[in-house]
N, C-alpha and C positions, 0 to 999 in steps of 0.2 A: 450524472443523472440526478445525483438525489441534493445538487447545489440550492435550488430553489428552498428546499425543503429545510436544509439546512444553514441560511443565511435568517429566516423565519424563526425558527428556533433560538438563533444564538439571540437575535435580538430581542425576544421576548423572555429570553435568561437575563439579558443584560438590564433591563426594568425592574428585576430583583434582588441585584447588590448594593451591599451597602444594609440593609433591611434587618433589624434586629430582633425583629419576627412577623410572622405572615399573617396579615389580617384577614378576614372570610373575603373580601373583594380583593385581593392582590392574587386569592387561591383561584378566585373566577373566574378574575381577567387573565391570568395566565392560561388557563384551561381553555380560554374562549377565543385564545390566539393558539395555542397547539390544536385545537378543532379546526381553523381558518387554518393550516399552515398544512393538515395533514388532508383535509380537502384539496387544496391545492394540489396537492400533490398527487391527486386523482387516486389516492386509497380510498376504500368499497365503505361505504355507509355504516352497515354492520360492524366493522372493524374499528372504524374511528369509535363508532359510540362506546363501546365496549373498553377501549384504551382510554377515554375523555375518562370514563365511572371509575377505573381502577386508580389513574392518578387522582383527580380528587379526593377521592377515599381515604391512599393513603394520604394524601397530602394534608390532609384536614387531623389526620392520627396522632400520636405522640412522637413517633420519630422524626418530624418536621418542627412539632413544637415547641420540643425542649432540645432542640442541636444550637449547638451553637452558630452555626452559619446555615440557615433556613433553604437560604436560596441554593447552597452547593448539596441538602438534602433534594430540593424538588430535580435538579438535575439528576442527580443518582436516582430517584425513582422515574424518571423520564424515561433513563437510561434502560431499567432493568422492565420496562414494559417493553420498550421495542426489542429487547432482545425477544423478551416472552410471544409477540409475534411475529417475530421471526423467524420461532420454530424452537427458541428455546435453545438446548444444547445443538454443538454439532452432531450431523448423521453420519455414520461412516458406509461405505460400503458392503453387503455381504457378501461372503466370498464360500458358494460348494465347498457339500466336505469333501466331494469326488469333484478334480477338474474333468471337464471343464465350466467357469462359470460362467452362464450366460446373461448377458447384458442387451435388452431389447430396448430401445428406442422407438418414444411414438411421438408425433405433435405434428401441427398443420402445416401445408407447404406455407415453405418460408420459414419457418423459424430457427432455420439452420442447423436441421438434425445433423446434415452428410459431414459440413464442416466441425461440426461437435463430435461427432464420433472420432476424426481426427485427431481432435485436442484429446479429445478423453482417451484414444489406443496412448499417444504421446505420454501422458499423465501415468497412463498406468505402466507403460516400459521403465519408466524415469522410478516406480516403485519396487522394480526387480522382476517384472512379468514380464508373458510373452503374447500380448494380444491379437488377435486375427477379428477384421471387419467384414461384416456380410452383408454384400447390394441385396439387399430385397426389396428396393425401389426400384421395382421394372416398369415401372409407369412415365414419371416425368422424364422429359428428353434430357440426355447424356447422364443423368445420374450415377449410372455403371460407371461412366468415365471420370466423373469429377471423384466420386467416391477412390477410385485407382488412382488417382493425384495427388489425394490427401494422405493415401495410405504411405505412397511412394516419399514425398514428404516429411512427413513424422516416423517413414524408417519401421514401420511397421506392416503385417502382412497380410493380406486381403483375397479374401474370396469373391469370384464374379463370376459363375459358369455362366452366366444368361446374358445377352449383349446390350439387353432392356429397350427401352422404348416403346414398350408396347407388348414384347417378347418376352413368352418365361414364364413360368410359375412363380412367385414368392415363397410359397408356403412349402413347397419342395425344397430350393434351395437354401430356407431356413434348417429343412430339418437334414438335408445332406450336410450344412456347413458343421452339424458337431460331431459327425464320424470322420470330416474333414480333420477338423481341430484337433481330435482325440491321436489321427495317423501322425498327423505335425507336430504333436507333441506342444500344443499352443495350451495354455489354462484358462485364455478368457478369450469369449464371443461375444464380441459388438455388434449387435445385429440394427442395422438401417434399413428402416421401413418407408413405405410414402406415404404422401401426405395430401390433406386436399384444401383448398381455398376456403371449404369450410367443412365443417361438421356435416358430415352425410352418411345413412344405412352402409352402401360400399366399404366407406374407411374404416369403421367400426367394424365390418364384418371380417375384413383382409384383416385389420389387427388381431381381432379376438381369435381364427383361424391362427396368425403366425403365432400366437400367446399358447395355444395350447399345444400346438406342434415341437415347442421347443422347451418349454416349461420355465421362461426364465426365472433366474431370482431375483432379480430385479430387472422389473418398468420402471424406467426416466419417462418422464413429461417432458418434452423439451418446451418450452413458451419463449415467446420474443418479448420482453423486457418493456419495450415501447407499445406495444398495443395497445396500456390501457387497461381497462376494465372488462375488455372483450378477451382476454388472459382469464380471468378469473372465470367468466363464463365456460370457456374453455375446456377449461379444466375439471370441472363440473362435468362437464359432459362426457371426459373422456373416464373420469373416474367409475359413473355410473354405468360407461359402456363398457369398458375395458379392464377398466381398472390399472392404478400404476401405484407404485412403492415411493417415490421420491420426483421431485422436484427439478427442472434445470433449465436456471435462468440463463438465456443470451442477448448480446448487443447490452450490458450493463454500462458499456461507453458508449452508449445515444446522448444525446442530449434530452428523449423525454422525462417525463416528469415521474415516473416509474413507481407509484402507486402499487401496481399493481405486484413489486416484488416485496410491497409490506404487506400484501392484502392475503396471495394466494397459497401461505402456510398455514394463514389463521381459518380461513373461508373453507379448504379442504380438509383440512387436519394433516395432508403430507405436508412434511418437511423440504425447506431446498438443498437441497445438498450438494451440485457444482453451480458455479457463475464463472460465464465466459467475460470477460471484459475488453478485449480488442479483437482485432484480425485476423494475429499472427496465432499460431498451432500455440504457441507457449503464452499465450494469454487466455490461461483457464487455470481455475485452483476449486478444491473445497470450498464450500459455502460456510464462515463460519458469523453464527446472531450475534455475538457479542461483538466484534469485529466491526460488523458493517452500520451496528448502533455508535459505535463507538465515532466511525468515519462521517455518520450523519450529524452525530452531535458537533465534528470539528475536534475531537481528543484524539485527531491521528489512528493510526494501525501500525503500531512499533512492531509487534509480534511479526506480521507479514512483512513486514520489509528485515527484520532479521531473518525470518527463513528463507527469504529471499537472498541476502550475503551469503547465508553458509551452503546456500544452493554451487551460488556464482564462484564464491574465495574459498580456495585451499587452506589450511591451518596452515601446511607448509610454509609456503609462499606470505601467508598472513604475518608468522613468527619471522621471517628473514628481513621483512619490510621494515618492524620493530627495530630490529637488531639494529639496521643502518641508523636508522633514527636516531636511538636510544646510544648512537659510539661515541668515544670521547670526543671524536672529530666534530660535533655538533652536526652531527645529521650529513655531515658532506658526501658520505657515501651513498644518501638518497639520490641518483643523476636521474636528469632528465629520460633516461630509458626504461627507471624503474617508474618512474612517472605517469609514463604510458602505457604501461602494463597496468596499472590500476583503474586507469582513466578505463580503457579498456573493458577492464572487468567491471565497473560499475555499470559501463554503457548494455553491459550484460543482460543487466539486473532490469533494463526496461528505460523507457524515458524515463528521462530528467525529472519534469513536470509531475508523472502518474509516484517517482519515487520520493519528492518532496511533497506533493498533497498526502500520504501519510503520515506524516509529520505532525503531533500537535500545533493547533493554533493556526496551521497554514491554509485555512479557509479566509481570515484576515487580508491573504494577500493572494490570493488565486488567479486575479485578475495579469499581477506579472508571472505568478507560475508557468501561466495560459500561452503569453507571449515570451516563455523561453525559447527559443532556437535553436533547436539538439544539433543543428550544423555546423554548432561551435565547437562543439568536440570537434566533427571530422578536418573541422579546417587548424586547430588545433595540433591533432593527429601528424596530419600532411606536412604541420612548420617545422616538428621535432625529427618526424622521418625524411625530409629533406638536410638534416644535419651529418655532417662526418661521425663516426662512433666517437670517434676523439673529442667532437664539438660537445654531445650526445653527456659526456662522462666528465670534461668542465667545459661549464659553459662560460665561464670567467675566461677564457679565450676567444668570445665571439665580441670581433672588433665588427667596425664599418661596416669592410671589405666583405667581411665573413655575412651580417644580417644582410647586404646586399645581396647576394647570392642564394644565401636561403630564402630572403622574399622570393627572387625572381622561379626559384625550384617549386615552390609553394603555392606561386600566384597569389600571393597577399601582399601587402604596404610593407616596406621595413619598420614601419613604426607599428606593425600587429608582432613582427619579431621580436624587436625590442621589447613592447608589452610583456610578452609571453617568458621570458628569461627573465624580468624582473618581478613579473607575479610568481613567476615559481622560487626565486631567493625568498622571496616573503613569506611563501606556503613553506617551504623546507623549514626556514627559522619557526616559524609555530606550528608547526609539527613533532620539532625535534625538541620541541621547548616543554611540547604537551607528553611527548613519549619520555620523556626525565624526569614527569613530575614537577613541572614548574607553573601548571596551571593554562591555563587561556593569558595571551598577552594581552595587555591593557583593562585585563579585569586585578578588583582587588583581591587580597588572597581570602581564603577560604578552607576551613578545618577539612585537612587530607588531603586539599587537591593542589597545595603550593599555591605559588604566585606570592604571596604576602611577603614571606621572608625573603623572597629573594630582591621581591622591589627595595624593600626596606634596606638593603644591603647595599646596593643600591644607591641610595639615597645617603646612605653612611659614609659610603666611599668621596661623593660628589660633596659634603661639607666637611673633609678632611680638607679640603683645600683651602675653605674660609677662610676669611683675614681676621682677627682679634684685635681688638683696640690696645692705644699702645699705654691708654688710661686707665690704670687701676682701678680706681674707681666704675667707669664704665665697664669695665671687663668683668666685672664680681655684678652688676646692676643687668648685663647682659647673660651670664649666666644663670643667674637665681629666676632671671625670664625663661631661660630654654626650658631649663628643671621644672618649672610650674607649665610649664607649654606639654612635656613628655606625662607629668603625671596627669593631667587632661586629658591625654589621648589613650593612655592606660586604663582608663575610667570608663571614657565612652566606645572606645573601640576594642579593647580586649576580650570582651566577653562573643564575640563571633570571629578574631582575628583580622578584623577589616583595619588599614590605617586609615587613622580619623582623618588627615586632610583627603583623604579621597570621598570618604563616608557621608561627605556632606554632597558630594555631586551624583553621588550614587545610584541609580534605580535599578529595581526589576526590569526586566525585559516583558513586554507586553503579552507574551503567551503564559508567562507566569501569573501576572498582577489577574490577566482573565479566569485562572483556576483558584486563584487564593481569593474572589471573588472581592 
């Protein structure tokens, strides 16, 4: 969603390195391209102006002046504006000091209250509760039913006396579902309200009716993500009618231009506090500002994709994987079976695609992100589990005969077999190379992380074998050269541990050189 926004940005960061400090038009013209970039992006007029004044301001301050790299200061204030409307810190939850809590849902049809209440019961069992949903969308056709899909679904428990469509009270079965709750022994009530095409007397009055009947502690907003500026209206409205406690953005995997989820913490004064971001029930998290400034800028969201691992990977299981690595065997004990028990658990954790765009710097390449193929796992998957457990545990016994067979088990080419058994000799060896402490292969070494000493060793071994002339003279002319050649490299490469013949072909990696500006 926020691609646009954030291609605009890097490139009018990248106008400012290099830059040994910022002249009053370099402060302008950056200003006058984050104002272009944040329009675009269909954030509310009010809000740009207000963000344009603050960067400036500071920009033009002392902590831009006198830093030593100007331009990685205007980033860092870039940054810590859009967290500020964002919403600032993250919101958490309130939670009754008597269960049970209740959770009232409002916002227009379509914005995907019924399926959010889903994610969010999902969210909340996954926290150690017991949440119960309640139809009180007896208006829109089948809503009772979809509502019981979702609940059935995410494994959570649902209230529906009313068959809806027309039928039923709301306002009743709001206020029976927390004598419900209290007999079941549930601690939170998700209550699902309807909704209308727009803002009208009716939906405001149904709401304000189920708001006092049940007294929740917190009103979600729910808003769709993609509407625009007519979100922020929105919500306007329902504040003054209804009133709500927090924020919650869906569809954050649209493709629009999503403005409107920079606009509508600043413009309300609530906070966002969940974003849905795909289809599935487990595509919903906490909203957090720093996070999603962070993802706009292109610095990745490391935070989220670790708590994402330790969601998906056991320690258990994590420390065994080690262990095989890390044996004298050189990793041999890693097989192909353990292989795909990880493959597996990553697939866990989400696409491919959504868990590498976290990544710093992988806005540079999104475009092949876009075009990975998650079908490569499964087919993947299907080459390994077409193997004998024996194949499976060495695969340095799969002849011919054997990748024949497993292609034709698989439905792939023998030559994606093959493939597949020689890319994972290559993965196991730099694996078991990096769980020893020997560093990344083919990079030079580096204080703590190996590699260095071991190349050099290496390299020791392989001119033990040289030939030495059989001329004195040359032999003393060709030593007193190597000795002058060793304390050169002593000189220029010891002080970071790098070997000098390498040090000269050396570079950063390009998501580096873009932070070190």
């Amino acid at each position: 969603m926020f691609d646009t926004l954030s291609d605009r940005l890097s490139a009018t960061f990248k106008n400012l390195r290099g830059k040994g400090r910022l002249s009053e038009a370099d402060i302008d013209a950056t200003a006058r391209e984050i104002r272009i970039a944040l329009l675009e992006a269909d954030v509310a007029l009010p809000v740009v102006r207000a963000f344009i004044a603050n960067v400036k301001e500071r920009a033009r301050g002392v902590e831009v002046s006198q830093a030593l790299n100007p331009a990685q200061q205007v980033v860092k204030i870039v940054n810590e504006e859009l967290v500020a409307i964002l919403g600032g810190e993250t919101r958490r939850l309130r939670f009754a000091k008597t269960a049970p809590t209740v959770i009232m849902l409002a916002g227009l049809q379509g914005a995907g209250k019924t399926t959010l209440a889903g994610k969010l019961g999902l969210w909340l069992k996954g926290q150690g509760h017991s949440p119960l949903l309640v139809a009180c969308d007896l208006q829109r056709p089948n809503a009772v039913n979809q509502l019981s899909v979702v609940a059935d679904r995410a494994g959570v428990a649902v209230y529906a006396p009313e068959p809806g469509n027309g039928v039923g009270d709301p306002v009743q079965v709001a206020k029976d579902s927390i004598e419900f709750a209290k007999a079941k022994v549930h601690d939170i009530v998700i209550v699902d309200t309807a909704g209308r095409l727009g803002i009208d007397q009716e939906l405001m009055r149904q709401a304000a009716d189920i708001r006092d009947a049940v007294s929740p502690d917190e009103i979600l907003f729910v808003v769709d993500a993609m509407i625009g500026q007519d979100a922020v209206n929105t919500a306007e409205a329902f504040r003054d009618g209804v009133g709500f406690d927090g924020v919650v953005l869906s569809k954050l995997d649209g493709d629009a231009r999503g403005g409107a989820a920079l606009s509508i913490a600043h413009v309300t004064g609530k906070q966002v506090m969940f974003a849905s971001n795909g289809e599935k029930l487990e595509d919903f998290d906490a909203f957090h500002p720093d996070r999603m400034a962070s993802r706009i800028l292109d610095m990745g969201d490391l935070l989220t994709l670790i708590e994402q691992a330790e969601k998906t990977f056991s320690q258990e299981e994590a420390a065994k994987m080690a262990s095989k690595l890390q044996s004298s065997k050189g990793g041999k004990d890693f097989t192909l079976d353990d292989f795909l028990a990880q493959m597996e658990q990553v697939r866990k954790m989400g696409s491919i695609s959504k868990l590498l765009g976290m990544l710093p710097g992988m806005g540079q390449i999104k475009d092949q992100i876009n075009n990975i193929d998650e079908r490569d796992i499964d087919r993947t998957a299907a080459i390994i589990k077409s193997m004998t457990p024996k194949e499976r545990a060495e695969p340095t016994i799969i002849n011919g005969s054997r990748r024949a067979r497993i292609a034709k088990g698989s439905g792939v080419e023998v030559s994606a077999v093959k493939s597949l058994v020689e890319r994972f000799f290559e993965a196991r060896k730099m694996m078991s190379k990096m769980a020893q402490g020997g560093g990344m292969p083919g990079m030079p070494g580096m204080p703590g992380m190996g590699g260095g000493p071991g190349r050099q060793k290496k390299q020791v071994k392989q001119a033990k074998g040289k030939r030495k002339s059989g001329n004195p003279m040359k032999r003393k002319a060709e030593e007193a050269a190597a000795a002058e050649r060793r304390e050169q490299a002593a000189a220029q490469g010891g002080a970071f541990g790098l070997p000098a013949q390498e040090d000269k072909n050396f570079e950063l990696p390009d998501e580096f050189k873009k932070f070190m500006g």
